[in-house]
C-alpha positions as CSV (number, residue, x, y, z in Angstrom):
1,X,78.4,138.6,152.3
2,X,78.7,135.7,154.5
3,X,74.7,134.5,153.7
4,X,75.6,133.9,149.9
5,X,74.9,130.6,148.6
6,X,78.4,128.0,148.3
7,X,79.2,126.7,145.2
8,X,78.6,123.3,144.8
9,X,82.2,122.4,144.1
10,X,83.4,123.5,146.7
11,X,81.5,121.2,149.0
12,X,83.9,118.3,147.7
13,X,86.7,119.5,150.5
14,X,84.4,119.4,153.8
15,X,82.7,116.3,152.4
16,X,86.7,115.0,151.9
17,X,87.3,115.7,155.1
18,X,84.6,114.4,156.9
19,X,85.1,111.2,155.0
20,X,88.7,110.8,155.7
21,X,87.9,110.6,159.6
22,X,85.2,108.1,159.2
23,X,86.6,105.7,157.0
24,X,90.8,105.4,158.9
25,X,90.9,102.9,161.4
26,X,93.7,103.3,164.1
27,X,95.7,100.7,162.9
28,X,95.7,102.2,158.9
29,X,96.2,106.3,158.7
30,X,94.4,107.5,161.9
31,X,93.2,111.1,160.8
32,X,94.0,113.7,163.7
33,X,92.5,116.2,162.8
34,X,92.7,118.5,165.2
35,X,96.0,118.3,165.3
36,X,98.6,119.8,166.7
37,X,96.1,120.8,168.9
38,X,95.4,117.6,170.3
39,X,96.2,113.7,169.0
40,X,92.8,112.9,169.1
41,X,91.2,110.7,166.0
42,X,88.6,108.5,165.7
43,X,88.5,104.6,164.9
44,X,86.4,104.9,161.8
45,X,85.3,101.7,159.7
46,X,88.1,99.7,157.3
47,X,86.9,100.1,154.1
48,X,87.9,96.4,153.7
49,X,84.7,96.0,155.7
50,X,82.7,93.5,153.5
51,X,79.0,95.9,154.4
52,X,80.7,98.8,154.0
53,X,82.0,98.1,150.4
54,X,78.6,97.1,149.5
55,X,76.9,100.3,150.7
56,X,80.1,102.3,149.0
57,X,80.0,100.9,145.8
58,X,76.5,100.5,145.3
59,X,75.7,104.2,146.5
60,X,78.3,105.0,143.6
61,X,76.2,102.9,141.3
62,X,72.9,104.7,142.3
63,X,74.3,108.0,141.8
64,X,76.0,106.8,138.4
65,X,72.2,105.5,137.2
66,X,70.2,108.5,138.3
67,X,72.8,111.0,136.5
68,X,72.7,108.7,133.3
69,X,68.6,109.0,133.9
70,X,69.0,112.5,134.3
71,X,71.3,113.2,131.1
72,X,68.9,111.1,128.9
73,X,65.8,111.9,130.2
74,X,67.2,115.6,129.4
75,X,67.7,115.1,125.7
């Protein structure tokens, strides 16, 4: 039972997650998430980083393109 396959969906939560920790500095929304186990967080990146928008957006962009290619490759 616990071998079968996750829906894809579903992935959006961990991925969520694991995004939120990464991308909270301490000084804006530090994400403890272990908490209230312990207060521990991480410093991730500011999104206001000027490299970081750059990768962000233009992985969004890349995505966007390929799954237009995909849809009109398709019909």
């Amino acid at each position: 039972i616990l071998m079968r396959e996750i829906p894809l969906f579903l992935w959006a939560w961990p991925i969520h997650i694991a995004m939120d920790i990464l991308t909270h500095t301490k000084a804006f929304f530090p994400t403890k998430f272990l908490y209230p186990l312990s207060k521990f967080h991480i410093n991730g990146i500011n999104w206001g980083t000027r490299w970081f928008m750059v990768i962000n957006y233009g992985s969004l962009l890349l995505i966007y393109f390929v799954i237009l290619y995909w849809k009109f490759k398709r019909s």
